[in-house]
C-alpha positions in Angstrom: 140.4 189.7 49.4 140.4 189.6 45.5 136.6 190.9 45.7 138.1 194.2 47.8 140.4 194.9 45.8 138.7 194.7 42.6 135.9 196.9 44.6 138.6 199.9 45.8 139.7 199.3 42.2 136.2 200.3 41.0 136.1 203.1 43.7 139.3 204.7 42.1 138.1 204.4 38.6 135.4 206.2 39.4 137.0 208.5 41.7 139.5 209.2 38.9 136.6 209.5 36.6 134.8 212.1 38.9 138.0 214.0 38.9 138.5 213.7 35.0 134.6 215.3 34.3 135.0 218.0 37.1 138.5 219.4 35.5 136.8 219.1 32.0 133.8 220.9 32.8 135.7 223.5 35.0 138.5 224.2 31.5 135.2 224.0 29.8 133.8 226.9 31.6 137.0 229.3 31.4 137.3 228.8 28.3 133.5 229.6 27.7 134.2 232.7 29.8 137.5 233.4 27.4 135.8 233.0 24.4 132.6 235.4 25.5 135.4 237.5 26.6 136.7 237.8 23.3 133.9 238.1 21.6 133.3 241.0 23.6 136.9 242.4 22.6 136.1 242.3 19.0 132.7 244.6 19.6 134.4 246.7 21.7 137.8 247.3 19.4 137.4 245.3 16.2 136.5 248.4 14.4 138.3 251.2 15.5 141.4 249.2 17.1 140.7 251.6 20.3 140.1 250.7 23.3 138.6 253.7 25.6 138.0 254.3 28.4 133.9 253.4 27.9 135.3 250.2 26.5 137.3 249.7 29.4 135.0 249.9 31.9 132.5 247.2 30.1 136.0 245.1 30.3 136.1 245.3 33.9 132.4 245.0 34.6 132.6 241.8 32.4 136.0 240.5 34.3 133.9 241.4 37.4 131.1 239.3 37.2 133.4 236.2 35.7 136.1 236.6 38.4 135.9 232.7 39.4 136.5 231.4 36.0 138.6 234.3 35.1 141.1 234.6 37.9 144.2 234.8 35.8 143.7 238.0 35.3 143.6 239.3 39.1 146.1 239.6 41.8 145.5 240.0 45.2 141.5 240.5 44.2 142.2 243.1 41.8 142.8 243.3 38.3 145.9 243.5 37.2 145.4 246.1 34.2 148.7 245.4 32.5 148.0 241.6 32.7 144.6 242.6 30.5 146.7 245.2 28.6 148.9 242.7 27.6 145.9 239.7 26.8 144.2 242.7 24.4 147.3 243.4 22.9 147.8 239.7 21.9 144.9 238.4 21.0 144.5 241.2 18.3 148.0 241.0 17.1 147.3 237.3 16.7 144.1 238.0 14.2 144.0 237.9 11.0 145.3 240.4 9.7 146.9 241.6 13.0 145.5 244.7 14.7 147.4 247.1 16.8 145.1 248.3 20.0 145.6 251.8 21.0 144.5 252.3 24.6 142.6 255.8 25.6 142.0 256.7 28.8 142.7 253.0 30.3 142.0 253.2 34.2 139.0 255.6 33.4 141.3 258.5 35.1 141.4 261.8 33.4 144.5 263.4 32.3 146.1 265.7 34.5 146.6 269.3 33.3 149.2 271.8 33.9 147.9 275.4 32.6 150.5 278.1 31.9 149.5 281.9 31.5 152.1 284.4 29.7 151.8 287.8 31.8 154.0 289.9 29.8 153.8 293.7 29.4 152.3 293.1 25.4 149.5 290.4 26.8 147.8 292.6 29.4 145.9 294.5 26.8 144.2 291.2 25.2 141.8 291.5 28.2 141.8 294.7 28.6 137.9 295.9 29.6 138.1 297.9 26.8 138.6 295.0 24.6 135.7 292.8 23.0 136.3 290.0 25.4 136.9 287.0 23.0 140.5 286.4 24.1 139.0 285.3 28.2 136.1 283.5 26.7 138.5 281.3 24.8 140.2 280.5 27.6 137.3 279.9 29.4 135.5 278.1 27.2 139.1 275.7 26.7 139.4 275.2 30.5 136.1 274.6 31.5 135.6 271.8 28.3 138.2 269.5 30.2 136.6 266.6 32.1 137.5 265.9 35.7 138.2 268.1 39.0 139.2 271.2 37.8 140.1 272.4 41.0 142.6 269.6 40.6 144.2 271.4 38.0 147.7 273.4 38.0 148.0 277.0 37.2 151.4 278.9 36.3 151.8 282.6 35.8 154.8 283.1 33.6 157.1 285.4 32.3 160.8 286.3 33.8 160.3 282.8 35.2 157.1 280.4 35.7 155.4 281.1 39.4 152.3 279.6 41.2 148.8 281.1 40.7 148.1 282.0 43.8 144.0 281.6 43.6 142.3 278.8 42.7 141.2 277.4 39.1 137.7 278.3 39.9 138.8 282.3 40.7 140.8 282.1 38.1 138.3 281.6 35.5 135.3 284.1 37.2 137.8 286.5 37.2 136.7 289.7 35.6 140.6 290.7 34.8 142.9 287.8 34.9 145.7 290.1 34.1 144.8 292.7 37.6 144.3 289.8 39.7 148.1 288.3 38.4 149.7 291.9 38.6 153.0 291.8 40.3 153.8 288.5 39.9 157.4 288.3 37.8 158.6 290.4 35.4 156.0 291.5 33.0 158.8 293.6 30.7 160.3 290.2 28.9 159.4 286.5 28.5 162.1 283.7 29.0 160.8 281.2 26.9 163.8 279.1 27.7 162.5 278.5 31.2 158.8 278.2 29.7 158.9 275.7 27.1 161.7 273.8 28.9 158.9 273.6 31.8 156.0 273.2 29.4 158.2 270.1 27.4 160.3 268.7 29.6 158.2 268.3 32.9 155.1 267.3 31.5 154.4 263.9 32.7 152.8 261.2 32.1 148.9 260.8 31.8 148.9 264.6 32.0 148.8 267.8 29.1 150.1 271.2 29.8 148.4 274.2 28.2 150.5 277.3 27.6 148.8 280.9 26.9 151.2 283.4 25.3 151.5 285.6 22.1 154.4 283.7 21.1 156.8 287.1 20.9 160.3 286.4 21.8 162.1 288.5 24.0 164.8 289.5 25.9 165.6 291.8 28.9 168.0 294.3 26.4 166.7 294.0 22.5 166.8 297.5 22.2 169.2 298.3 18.9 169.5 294.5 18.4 169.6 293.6 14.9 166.3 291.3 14.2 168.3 288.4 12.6 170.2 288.3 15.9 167.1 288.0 18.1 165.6 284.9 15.4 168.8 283.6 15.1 168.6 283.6 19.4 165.4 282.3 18.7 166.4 279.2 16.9 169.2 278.5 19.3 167.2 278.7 22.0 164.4 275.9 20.8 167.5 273.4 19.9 169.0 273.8 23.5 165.1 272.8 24.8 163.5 270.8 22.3 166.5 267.5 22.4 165.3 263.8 22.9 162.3 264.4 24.9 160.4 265.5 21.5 160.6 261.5 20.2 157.9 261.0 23.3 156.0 264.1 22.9 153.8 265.5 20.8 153.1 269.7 20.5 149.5 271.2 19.4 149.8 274.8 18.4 146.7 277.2 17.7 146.4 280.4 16.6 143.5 282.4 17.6 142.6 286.3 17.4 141.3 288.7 20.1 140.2 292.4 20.4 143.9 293.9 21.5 143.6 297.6 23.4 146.0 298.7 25.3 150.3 299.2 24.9 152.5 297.3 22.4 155.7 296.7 22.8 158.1 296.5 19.3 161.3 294.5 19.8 163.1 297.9 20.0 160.7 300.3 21.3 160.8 299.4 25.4 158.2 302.3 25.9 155.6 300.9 23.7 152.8 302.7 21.5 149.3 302.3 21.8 147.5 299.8 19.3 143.9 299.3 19.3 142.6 296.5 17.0 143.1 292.3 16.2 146.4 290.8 17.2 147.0 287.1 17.2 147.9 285.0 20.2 148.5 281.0 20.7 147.9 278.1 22.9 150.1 275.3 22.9 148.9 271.9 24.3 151.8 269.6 25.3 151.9 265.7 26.0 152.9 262.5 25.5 152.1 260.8 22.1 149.9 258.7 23.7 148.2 261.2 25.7 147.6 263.7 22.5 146.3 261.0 21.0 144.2 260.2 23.7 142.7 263.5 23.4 141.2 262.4 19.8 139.8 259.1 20.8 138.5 259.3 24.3 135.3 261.0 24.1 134.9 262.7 27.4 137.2 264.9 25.4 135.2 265.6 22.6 134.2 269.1 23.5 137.9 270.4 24.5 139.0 269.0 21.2 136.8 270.8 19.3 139.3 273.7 18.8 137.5 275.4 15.8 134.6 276.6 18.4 137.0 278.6 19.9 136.2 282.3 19.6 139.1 283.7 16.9 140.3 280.5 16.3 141.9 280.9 12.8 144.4 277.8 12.2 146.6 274.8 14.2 149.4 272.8 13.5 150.7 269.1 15.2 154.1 268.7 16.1 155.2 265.4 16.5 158.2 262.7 15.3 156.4 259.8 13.6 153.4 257.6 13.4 151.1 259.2 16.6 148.0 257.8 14.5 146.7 254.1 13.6 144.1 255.0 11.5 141.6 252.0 10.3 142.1 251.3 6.4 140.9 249.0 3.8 140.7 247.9 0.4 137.7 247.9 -1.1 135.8 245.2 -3.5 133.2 247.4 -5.2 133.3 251.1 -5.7 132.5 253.4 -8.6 135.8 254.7 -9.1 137.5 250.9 -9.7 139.0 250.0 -12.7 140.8 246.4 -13.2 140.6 243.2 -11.9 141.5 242.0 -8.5 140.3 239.7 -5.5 141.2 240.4 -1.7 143.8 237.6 -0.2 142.5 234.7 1.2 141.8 235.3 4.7 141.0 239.1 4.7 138.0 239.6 6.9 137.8 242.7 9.2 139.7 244.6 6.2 141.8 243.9 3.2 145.1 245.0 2.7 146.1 242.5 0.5 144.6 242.0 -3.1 145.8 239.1 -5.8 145.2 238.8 -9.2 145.7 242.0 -10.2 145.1 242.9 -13.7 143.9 245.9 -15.8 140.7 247.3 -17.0 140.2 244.9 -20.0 138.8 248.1 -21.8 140.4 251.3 -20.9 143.7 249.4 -19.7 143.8 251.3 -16.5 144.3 250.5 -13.0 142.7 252.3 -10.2 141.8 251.2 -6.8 140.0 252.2 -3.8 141.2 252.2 -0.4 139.1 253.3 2.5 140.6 255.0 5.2 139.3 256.4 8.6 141.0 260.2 9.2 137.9 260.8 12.1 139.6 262.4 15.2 142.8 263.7 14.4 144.4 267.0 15.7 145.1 267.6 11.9 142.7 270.2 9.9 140.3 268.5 7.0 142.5 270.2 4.2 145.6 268.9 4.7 144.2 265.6 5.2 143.0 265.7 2.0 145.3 267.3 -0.3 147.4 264.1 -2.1 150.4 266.2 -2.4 150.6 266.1 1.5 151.3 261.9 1.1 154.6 260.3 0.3 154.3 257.2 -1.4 156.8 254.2 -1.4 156.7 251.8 -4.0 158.3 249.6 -6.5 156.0 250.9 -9.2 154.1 254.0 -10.3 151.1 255.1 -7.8 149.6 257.7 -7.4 146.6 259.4 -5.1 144.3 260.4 -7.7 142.0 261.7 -5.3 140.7 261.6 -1.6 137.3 262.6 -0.5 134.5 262.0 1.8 132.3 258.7 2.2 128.9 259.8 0.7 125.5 257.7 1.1 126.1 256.6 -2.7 129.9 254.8 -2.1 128.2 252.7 0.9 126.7 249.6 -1.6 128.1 246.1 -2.2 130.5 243.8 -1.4 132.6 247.3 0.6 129.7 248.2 2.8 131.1 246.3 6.1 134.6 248.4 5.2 133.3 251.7 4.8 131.1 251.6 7.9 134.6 252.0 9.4 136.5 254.6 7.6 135.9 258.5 6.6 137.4 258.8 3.3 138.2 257.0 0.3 141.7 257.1 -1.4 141.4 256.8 -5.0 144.7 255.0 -5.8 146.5 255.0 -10.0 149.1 252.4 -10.8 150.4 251.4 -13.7 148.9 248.5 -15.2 152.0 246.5 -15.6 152.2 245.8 -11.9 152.0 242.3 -10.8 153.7 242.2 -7.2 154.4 245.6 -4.9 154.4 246.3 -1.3 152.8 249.9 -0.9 153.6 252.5 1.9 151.8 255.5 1.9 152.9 258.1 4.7 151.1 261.6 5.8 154.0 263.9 6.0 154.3 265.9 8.4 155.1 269.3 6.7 156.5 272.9 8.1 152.7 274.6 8.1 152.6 277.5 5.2 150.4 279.4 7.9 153.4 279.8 10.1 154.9 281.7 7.1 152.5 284.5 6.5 151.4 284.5 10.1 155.2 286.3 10.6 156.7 289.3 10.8 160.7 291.0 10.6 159.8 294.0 12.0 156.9 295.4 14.2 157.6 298.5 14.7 154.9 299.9 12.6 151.1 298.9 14.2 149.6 300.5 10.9 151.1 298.3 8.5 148.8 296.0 6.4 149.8 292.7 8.0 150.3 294.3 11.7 146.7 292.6 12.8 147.2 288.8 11.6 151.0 288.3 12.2 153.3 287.7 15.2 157.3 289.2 15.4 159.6 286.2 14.3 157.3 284.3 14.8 158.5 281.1 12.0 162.2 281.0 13.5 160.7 279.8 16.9 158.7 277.8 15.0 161.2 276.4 13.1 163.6 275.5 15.8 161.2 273.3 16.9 160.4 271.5 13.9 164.1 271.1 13.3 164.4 269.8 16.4 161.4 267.1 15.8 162.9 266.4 12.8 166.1 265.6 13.7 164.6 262.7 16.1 162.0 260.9 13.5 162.4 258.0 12.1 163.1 259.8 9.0 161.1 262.1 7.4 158.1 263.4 10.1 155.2 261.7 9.4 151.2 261.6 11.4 150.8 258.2 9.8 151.2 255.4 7.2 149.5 252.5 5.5 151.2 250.0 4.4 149.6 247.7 1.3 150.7 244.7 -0.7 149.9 243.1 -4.2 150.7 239.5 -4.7 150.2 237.7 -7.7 
């Protein structure tokens, strides 16, 4: 009896034992599946901090094939996306230093896309078969640059009020007049751009952009006699009563293009028109969440819609938004021929530094200058305000300044900052004073009332042979302003497109 029980005594142990091995090697190989899995999240997103929808789909194909070991992050056989949403978002925020992932185009779904056409008496003639044809190849060229179904798309006609397009997308843009085929839909003899933008703003949902087409006039059905400054001041009011608390969520892209123009125009106080026959300007105004306009710059299947300079006329743009709708990569660098001083990134900086100790001064000249490398790739902001310092606020308990910014040439890519300018664009070339032992640095991108808007408007239209009559648009900056105002009014502060924040510690 003593010999059984020592043998079932045995048995157990070894039971227990086989047990013990099987649950070791079984946590040994999830977590050999976690740790390939976030290997693979650092190639995918360690660089840009984006995660696309390219990157997305190696993420599932890699879930996929490790399901068994990796089962915590399905439900009901499928993935649950926010569960891995959530898992990214962690593990980078727990790196050193902390990452914030921006997710483009998660779900590998295209954005949806609402497109508005203005068919108002004074934007008949920009296609008129007279005309040199730029202002429907624009269009064209936009629409058929998205990715996806396009006969999924929406189409609006709108004027007195916003109405269905009653063909397809795909007879809409083999049309050889858009303008005849839309004739007697609404009210071509004013625009209510109360309706119109409140549609354009206010319904556009999420994972989807709306696209408006219009020549940006305000109007009303009785302007005859009006004084101007009543019709801006109108203006103004109107854009406050639309543009409220939806702006903090959504971001507005305006371009201005210019097109061959033949045909009747219609001055705010002249409701029979004169003929014109030359350039007049016109816009399109892209509309979506933050996320989604930002989505536009990162995923690539948008890279050709994006490309809004290819656009025949295009002349300039401007981004509406509150604060912060970019992350852009940024770093510190250790070697660089434009350094003066003495420094050492903080123990711990790998993927970039953003912390330097040790400061001290240039021994010789007694200046202090650093470099910081910064990534402004794929932005909906043009190259020249990017780069003009006087476009940056800085924050900061000493003096700094942005001596210069330019772009990353073959000769800047040597040394100890190679592995941090692989990732960036530009290189900030930062002045402080040499006194400065301890700061915490915050440089912001403001996000400034456009001086194109400004000479791209005009009080009084009512003379087509006037000098500036070709290149600008009727009141044009008090719509404009309206909405910034109103963007304004909801930032966190002063509008900004992005900031970098940088410390020195002794």
């Amino acid at each position: 009896m003593k010999r059984y029980r020592k043998t079932l005594k045995g048995l157990n142990a070894m039971i227990l034992l086989t047990i013990a091995l099987s649950l070791t090697l079984f946590v040994s190989c999830r977590g050999g599946a976690k740790k390939d899995f976030n290997a693979l999240l650092l190639e995918l997103a360690g660089k840009d901090a984006v995660i696309d929808a390219a990157d997305w789909q190696k993420i599932v194909t890699f879930l996929d094939s490790h399901k068994a070991k990796l089962d915590d992050f399905y439900d009901d056989g499928s993935i649950d996306e926010e569960d891995v949403r959530e898992y990214i978002t962690e593990f980078f925020a727990n790196r050193r230093p902390a990452m914030e992932i921006t997710f483009s185009g998660v779900g590998n779904e295209c954005l949806a896309v609402k497109f508005y056409l203005e068919r108002s008496g004074s934007m008949v003639p920009y296609d008129s078969p007279q005309g040199k044809g730029e202002f429907k190849k624009a269009i064209v060229d936009l629409l058929n640059a998205l990715p996806g179904n396009a006969d999924e798309n929406t189409l609006y006609v709108v004027n007195d009020a916003v109405y269905n397009y009653p063909k397809g997308f795909r007879a809409f843009i083999t049309d050889n007049n858009i303008f005849d085929s839309t004739k007697g839909i609404g009210d071509p003899q004013y625009t209510d751009f109360e309706v119109i933008l409140d549609s354009v703003l206010n319904k556009t949902k999420d994972n989807e952009i709306s696209i408006l087409v219009t020549d940006m006039i305000y109007s009303t059905k009785n302007m005859s006699g009006v004084n101007p400054q009543k019709v801006f001041s109108e203006a103004e009011g109107m854009t406050h009563a639309v543009f409220k608390s939806e702006v903090k969520d959504k971001s507005l892209l305006v371009l201005k293009l210019s097109a061959s123009y033949v045909g009747k125009y219609y001055p705010y106080n002249i409701p029979a028109g004169v003929d014109y026959n030359g350039q007049r300007p016109y816009y399109i105004v892209i509309v979506g969440q933050n996320k989604d306009i930002a989505r536009l710059t990162t995923d690539d299947r948008y890279k050709d819609f994006r490309d809004f300079t290819k656009l025949p006329g295009f002349e300039e743009q401007y981004l509406f938004e509150t604060s912060g709708v970019y992350k852009p990569y940024y770093s510190f660098l250790l070697s660089g021929t434009d350094l003066r001083g003495r420094f050492k990134a903080k123990k711990g900086s790998s993927e970039r530094v953003v912390a330097l100790e040790g400061v001290e001064a240039d021994r010789n000249s007694g200046d202090l200058q650093l470099e910081l490398a910064v990534n402004l790739d794929k932005m909906l902001i043009e190259e020249k305000y990017l780069t003009n310092p006087e476009n940056y606020k800085i924050e900061a308990k000493s003096d700094v300044e942005i001596k210069e910014i330019r772009r990353i040439t073959n000769s800047d890519d040597k040394g100890a900052s190679a592995k941090f300018l692989e990732k960036a664009t530009h290189i900030f070339v930062l002045k402080l004073k040499p006194a400065v032992r301890k700061d915490e640095i915050e440089i912001k991108l403001l996000n400034k009332f456009p001086l194109w808007i400004n000479s791209s408007t005009s009080d009084d239209d009512t003379n087509t042979s006037a000098p500036g009559f070709s290149s600008t648009t009727f009141g044009l900056r008090y719509l404009m302003q309206g909405i910034y105002d109103c963007y304004k009014k909801n930032a966190d502060g002063e509008p900004y497109y992005f900031e970098m924040e940088l410390d020195i510690e002794e």
